[in-house]
DRENNU-121360 format. One record per residue: x, y, z of N, C-alpha, C in turn; chain. Coordinates in pm, whole numbers, plus 32768, in hexadecimal, padded with zeros to 4 digits. Layout:
N
n_east,n_north,n_up,ca_east,ca_north,ca_up,c_east,c_north,c_up,vexza
X,Y,Z,X,Y,Z,X,Y,Z,A
...
END
This chain:
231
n_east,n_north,n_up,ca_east,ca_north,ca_up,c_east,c_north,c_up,vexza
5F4C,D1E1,0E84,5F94,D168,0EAA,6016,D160,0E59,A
607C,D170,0EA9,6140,D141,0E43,612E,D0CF,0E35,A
6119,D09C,0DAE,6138,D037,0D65,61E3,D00C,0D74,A
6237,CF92,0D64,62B4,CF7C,0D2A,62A9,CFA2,0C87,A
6265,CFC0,0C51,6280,CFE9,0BD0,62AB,D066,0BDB,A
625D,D0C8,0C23,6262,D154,0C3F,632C,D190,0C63,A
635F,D122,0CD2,63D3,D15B,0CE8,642C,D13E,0C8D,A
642F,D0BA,0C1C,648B,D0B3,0BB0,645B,D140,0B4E,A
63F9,D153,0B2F,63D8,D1E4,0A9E,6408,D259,0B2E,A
63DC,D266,0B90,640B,D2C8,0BC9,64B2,D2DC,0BD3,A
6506,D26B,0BE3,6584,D274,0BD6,65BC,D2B1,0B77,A
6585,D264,0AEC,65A1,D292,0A78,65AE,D33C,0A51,A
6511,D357,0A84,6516,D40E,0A69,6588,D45C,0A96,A
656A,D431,0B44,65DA,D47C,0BAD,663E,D472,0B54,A
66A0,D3FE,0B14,6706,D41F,0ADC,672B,D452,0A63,A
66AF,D45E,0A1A,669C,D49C,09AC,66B9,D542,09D2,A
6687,D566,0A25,667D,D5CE,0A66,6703,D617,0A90,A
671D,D5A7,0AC4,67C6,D5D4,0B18,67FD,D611,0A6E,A
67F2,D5B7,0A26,685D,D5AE,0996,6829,D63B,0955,A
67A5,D653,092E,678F,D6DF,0925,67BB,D77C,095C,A
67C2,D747,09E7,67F8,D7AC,0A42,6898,D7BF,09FA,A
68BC,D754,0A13,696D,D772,09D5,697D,D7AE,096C,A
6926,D75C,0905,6952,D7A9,086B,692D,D837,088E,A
68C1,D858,08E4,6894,D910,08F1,692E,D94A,092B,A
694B,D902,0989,69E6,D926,09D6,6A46,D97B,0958,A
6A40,D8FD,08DD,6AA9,D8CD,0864,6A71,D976,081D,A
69EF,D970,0825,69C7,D9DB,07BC,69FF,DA68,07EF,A
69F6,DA71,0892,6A09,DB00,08B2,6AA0,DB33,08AE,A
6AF1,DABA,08DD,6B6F,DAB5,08BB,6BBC,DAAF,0875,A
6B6E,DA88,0808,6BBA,DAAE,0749,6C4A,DA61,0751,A
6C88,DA6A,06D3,6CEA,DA03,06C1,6D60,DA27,0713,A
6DB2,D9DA,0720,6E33,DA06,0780,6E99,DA7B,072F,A
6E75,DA4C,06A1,6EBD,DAD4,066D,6E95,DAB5,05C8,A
6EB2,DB43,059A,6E43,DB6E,051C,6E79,DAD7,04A2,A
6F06,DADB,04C3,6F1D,DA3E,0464,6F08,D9B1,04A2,A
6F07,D998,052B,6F04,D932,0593,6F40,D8D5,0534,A
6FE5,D8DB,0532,7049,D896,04DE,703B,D805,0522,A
7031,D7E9,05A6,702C,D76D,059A,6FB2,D71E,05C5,A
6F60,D766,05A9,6EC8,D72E,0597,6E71,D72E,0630,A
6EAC,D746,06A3,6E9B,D727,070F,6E08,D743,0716,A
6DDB,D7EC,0709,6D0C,D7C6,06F2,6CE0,D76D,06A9,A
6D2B,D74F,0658,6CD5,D70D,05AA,6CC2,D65F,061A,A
6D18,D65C,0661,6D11,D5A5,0683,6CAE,D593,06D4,A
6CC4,D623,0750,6C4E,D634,07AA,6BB6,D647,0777,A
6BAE,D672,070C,6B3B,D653,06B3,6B04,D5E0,0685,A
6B57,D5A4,065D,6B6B,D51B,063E,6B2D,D4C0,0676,A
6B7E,D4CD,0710,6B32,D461,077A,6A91,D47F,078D,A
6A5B,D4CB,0738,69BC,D4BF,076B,69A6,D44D,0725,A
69B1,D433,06D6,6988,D3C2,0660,6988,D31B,06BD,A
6A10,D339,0716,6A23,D2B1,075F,69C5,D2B6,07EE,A
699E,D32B,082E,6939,D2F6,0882,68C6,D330,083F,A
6879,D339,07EF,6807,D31A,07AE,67FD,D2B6,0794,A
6860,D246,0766,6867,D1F5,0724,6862,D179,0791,A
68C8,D1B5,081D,6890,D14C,08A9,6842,D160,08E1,A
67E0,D1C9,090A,677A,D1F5,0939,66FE,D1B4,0920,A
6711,D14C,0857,6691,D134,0825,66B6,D0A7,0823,A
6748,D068,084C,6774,D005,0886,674C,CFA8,08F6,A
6751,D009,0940,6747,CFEB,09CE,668A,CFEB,09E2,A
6648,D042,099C,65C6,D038,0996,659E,CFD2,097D,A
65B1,CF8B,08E5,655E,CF11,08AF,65A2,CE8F,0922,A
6626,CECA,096F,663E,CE28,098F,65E1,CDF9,0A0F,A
65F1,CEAF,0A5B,6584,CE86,0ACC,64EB,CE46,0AC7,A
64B9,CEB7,0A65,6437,CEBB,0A48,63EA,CE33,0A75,A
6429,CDB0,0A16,63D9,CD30,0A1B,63B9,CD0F,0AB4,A
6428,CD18,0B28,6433,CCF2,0B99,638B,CD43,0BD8,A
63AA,CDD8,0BC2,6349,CE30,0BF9,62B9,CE0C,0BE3,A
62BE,CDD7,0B77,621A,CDBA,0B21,61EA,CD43,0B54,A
6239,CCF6,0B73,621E,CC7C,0B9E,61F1,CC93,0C13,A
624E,CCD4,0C87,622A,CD02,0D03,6195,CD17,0D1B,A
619F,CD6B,0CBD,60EC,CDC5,0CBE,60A1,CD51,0C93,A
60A6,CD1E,0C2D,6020,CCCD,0C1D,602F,CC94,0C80,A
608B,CC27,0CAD,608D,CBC5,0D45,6045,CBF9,0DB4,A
6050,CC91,0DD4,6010,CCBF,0E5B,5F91,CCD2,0E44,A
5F8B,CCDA,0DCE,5EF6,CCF7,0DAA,5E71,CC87,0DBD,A
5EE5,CC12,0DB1,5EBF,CB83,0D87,5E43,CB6D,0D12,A
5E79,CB89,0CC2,5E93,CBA0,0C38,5E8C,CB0D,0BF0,A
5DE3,CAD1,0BC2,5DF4,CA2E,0B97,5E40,CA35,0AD2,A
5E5F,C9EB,0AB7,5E8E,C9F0,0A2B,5E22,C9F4,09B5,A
5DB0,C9F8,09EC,5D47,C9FA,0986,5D36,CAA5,0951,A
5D4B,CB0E,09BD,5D62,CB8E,0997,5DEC,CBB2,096B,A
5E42,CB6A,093B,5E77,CB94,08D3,5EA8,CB81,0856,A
5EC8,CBAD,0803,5EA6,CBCE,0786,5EF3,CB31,0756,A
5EB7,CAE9,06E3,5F43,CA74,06B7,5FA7,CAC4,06BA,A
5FBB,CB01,067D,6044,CB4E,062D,60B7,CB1D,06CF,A
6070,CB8C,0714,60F3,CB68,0797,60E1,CAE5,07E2,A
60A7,CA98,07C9,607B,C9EF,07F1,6112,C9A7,07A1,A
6108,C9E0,0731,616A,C991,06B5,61B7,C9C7,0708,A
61F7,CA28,071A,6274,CA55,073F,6283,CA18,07E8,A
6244,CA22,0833,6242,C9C2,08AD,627E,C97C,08A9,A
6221,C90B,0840,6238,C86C,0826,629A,C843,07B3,A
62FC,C89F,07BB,6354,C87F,0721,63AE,C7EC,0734,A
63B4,C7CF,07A8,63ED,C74F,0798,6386,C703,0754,A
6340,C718,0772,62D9,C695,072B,6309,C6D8,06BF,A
62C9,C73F,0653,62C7,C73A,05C7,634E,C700,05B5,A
63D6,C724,05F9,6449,C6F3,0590,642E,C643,05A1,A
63DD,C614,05E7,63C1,C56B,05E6,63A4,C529,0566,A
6357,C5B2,0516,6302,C5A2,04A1,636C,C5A6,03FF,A
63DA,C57F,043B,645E,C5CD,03B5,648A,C566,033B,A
645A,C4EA,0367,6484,C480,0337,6420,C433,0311,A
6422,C3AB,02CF,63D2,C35B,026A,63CD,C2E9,02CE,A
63ED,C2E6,0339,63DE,C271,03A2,6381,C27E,03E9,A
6360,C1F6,040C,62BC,C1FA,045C,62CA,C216,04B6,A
6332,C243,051D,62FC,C29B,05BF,62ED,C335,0528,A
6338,C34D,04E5,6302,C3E7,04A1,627B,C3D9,0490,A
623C,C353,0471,61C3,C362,0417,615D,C35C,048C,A
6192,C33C,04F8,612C,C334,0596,6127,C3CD,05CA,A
6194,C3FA,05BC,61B1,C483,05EF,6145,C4EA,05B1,A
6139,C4DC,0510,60EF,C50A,04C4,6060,C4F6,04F7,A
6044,C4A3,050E,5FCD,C49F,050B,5F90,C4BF,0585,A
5FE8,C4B4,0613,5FDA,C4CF,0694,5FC3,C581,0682,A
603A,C5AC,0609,6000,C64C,05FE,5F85,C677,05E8,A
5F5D,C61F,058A,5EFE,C674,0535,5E63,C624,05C5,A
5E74,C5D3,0637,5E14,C5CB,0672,5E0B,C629,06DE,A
5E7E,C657,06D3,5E93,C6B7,0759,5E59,C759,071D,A
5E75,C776,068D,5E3F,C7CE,0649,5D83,C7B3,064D,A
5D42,C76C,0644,5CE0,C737,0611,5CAB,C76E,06B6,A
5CE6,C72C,06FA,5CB5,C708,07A1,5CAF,C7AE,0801,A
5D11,C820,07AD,5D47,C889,0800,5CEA,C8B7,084C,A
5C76,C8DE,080E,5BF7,C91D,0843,5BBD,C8F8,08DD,A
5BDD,C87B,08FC,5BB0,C830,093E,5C37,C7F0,09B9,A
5CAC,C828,09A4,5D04,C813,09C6,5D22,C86B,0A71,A
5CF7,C82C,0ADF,5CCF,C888,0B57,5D91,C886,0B94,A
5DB5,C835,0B79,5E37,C84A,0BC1,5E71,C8E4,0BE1,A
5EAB,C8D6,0C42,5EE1,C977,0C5C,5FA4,C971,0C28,A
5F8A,C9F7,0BF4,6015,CA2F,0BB8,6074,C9FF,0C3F,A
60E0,C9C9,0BFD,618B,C999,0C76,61E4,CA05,0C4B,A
623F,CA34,0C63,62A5,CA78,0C67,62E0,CA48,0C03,A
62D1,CAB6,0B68,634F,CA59,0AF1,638F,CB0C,0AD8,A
63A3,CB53,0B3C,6422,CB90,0B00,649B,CB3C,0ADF,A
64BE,CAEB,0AC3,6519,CA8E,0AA2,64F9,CA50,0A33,A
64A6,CA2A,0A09,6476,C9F7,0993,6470,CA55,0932,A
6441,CADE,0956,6418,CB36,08CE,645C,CBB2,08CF,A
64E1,CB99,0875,652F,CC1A,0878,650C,CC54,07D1,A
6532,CCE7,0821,6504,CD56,079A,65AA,CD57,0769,A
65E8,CD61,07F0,6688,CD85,07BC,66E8,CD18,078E,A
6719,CCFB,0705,6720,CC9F,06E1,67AC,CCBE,06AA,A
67EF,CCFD,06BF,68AE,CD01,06DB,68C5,CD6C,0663,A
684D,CDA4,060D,6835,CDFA,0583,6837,CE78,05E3,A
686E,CF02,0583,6866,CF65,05D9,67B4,CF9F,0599,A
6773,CFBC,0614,66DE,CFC4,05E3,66E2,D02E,05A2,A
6688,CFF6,054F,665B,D052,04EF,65B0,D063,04CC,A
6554,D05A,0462,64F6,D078,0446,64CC,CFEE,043E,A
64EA,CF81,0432,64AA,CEFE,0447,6477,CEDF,04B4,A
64DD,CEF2,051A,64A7,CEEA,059E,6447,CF06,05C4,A
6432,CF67,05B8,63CC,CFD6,05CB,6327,CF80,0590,A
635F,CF6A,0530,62C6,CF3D,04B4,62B8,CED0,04F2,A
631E,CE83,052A,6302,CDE0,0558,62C8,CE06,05D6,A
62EF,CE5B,0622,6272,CE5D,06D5,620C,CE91,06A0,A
61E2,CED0,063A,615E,CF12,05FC,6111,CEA8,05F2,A
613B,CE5C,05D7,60F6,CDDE,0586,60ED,CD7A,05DF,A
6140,CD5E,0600,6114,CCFB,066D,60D0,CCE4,06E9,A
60A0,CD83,06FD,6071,CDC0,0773,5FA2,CDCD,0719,A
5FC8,CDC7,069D,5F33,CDDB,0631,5F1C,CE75,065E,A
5F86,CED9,0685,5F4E,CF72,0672,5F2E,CF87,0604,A
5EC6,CFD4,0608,5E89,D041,0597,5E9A,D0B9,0599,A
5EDA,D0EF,0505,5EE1,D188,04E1,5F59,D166,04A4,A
5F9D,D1DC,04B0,6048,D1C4,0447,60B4,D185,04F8,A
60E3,D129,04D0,6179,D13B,054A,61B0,D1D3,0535,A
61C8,D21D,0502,6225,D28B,04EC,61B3,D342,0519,A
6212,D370,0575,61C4,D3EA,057F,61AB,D427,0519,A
61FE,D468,04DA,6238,D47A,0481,6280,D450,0402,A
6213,D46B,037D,6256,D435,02F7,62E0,D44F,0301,A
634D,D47B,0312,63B8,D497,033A,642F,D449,038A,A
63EC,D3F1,03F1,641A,D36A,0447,6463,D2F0,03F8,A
642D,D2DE,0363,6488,D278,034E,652C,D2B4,02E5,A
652C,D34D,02EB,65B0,D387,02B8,65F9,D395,034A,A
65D2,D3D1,03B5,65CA,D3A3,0410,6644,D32F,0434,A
65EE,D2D8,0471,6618,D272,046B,6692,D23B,0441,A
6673,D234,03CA,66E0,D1FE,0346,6760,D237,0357,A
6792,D2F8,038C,67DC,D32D,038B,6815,D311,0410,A
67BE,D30C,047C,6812,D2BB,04FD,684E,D25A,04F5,A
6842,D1DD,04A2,6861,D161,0491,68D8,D178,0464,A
68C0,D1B8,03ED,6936,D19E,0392,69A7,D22B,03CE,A
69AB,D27B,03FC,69FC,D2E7,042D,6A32,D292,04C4,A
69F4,D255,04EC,69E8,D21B,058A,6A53,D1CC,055F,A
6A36,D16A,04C2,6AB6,D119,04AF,6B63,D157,046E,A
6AD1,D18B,043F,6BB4,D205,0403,6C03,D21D,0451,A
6BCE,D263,04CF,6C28,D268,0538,6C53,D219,059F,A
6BC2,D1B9,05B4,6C07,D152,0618,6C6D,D0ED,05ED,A
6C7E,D0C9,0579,6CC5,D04D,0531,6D5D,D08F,04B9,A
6D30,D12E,0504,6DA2,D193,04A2,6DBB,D177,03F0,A
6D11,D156,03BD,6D08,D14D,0306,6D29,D1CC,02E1,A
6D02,D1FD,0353,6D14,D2CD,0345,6D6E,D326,03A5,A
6DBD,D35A,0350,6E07,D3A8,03C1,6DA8,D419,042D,A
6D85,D3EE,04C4,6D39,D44E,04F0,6D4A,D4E6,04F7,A
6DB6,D508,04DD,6DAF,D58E,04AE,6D64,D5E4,042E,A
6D87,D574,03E9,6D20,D590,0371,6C7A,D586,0368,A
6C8F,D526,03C6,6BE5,D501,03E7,6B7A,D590,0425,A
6BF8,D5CB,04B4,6BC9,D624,04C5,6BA9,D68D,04B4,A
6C15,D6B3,043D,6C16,D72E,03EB,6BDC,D72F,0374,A
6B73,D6B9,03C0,6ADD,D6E3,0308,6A95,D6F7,037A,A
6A8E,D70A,03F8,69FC,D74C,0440,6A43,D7B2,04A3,A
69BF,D7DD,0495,69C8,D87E,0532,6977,D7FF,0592,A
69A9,D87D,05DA,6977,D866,0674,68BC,D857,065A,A
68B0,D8DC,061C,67EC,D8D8,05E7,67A5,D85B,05B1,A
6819,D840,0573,67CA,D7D8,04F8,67D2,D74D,0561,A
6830,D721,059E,6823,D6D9,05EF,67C5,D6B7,06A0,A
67D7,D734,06A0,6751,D759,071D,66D0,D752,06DC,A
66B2,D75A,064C,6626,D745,05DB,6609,D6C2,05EC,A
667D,D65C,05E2,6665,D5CB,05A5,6675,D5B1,0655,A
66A7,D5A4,06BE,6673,D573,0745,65F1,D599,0763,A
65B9,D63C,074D,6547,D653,0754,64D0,D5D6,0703,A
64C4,D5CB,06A1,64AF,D557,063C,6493,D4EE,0698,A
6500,D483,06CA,652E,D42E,06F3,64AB,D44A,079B,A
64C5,D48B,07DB,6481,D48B,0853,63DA,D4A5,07FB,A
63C2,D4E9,079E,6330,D4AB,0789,62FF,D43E,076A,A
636B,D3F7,0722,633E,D36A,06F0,6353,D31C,0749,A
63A3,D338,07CC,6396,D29E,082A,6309,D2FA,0883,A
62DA,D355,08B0,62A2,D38F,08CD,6202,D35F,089D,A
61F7,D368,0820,6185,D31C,07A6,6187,D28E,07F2,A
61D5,D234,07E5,61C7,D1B1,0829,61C3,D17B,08BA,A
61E0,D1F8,0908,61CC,D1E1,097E,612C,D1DA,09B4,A
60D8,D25C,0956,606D,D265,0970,6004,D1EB,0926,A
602F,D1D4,08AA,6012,D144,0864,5FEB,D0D9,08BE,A
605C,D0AE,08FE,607C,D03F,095A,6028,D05D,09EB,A
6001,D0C3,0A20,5FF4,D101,0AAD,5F2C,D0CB,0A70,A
5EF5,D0EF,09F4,5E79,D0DC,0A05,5E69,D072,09C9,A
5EC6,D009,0991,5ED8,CF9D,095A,5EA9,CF10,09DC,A
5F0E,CF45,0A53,5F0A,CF1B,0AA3,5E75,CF2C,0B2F,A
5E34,CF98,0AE0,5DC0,CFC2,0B31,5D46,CF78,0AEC,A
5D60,CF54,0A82,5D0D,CEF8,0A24,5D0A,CE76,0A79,A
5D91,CE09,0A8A,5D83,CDA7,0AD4,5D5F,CDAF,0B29,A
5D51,CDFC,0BB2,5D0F,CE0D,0C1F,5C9A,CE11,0C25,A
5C72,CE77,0BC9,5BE4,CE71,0BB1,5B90,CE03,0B9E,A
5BCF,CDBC,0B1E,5B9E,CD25,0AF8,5B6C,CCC1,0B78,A
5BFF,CCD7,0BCA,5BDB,CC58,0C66,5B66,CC85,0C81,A
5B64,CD21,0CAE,5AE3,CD46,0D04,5A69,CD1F,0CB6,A
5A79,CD32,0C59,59BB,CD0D,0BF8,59E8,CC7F,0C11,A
5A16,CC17,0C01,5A31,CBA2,0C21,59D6,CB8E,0CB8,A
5A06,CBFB,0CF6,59F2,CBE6,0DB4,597E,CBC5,0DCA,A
592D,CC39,0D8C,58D4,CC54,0D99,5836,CC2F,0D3B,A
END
């Protein structure tokens, strides 16, 4: 069964993919010349950093919409899922809770009955891709990542690979050198080969790869739940 989760992580790869293919292009074709005086490979190198960096963009922003989708068709009541993503659902309420005033102190306490009550809570999941964004105007990085781990209550490491949060960290911050020019991209590109950069996309497609499958039996969990429910 194609999930909407399935075609956002599937997008992601495909273009992960495309970007691999090129840098192999970059690798067979070697530099434009033995000094490449005016950097012209070194920039084209460069730009991997900026679609790795939109590729995992464009992922977290869809994602919420997709997830939502799926639980909805599933019809999916809120008692199967986890608080963690309940809080994040319902974040208008918590910011109700911010202040020393009595709608805060009603709000509060309306939380903690709705916490108390979850178990028992038959309502079915509404459509809050709108309510619960991963992409939050930060270029993603390794938080992101830890925050859908968590809020989803997966178990095991978020990360395929001990390796994912250097990872990470080096997309972010290389993604910003060049997009916001802290770094001259010529220089950026002429600290990597073509190899080393086809290594770290390789990387990159296992770890959204790791969470696709996360999420794919995450989501086979709630289904399941209705049916023992059904039955």
């Amino acid at each position: 069964m194609k999930r909407a989760v399935d075609s956002v992580f599937d997008k992601a790869v495909e273009q992960l993919d495309r970007e691999e293919r090129r840098l192999g292009s970059l690798e067979k074709a070697g530099t434009v010349s033995t000094f490449d005086r005016d950097g012209f490979a070194a920039m084209n190198r460069a730009l991997s950093y900026v679609v790795m960096g939109g590729v995992l963009e464009e992922l977290m922003r869809d994602l919420p919409a997709a997830l939502a989708a799926d639980l909805v068709a599933q019809n999916i009541e809120r008692r199967h899922l986890p608080v963690s993503l309940i809080a994040a659902i319902d974040a208008s309420i918590f910011r109700q809770c911010g202040s020393d005033t009595v709608a805060s102190l009603i709000a509060r306490a309306n939380v903690v009955q709705a916490i108390a009550s979850h178990g028992s809570d038959s309502r079915p999941v509404v459509d809050f891709g709108e309510l619960f964004k991963l992409a939050d105007g930060s270029t993603i990085n390794e938080k992101h990542f830890k925050a859908l781990w968590a809020l989803l209550g997966l178990d095991g490491d978020w990360r395929s690979d001990p390796k994912d949060t250097m990872l990470l960290k080096e997309i972010r911050d290389k993604r910003n050198d060049v997009a916001h020019w802290l770094e001259d991209p010529v220089t950026v590109g002429r600290s990597k080969r073509p190899s080393d950069l086809k290594a770290m996309v390789k990387g990159l497609i296992d770890l959204v790869q790791h969470f696709h499958l996360a999420i794919w039996y995450w989501l086979d969990d709630r289904a399941a739940s209705v049916k023992a429910v059904g039955n």
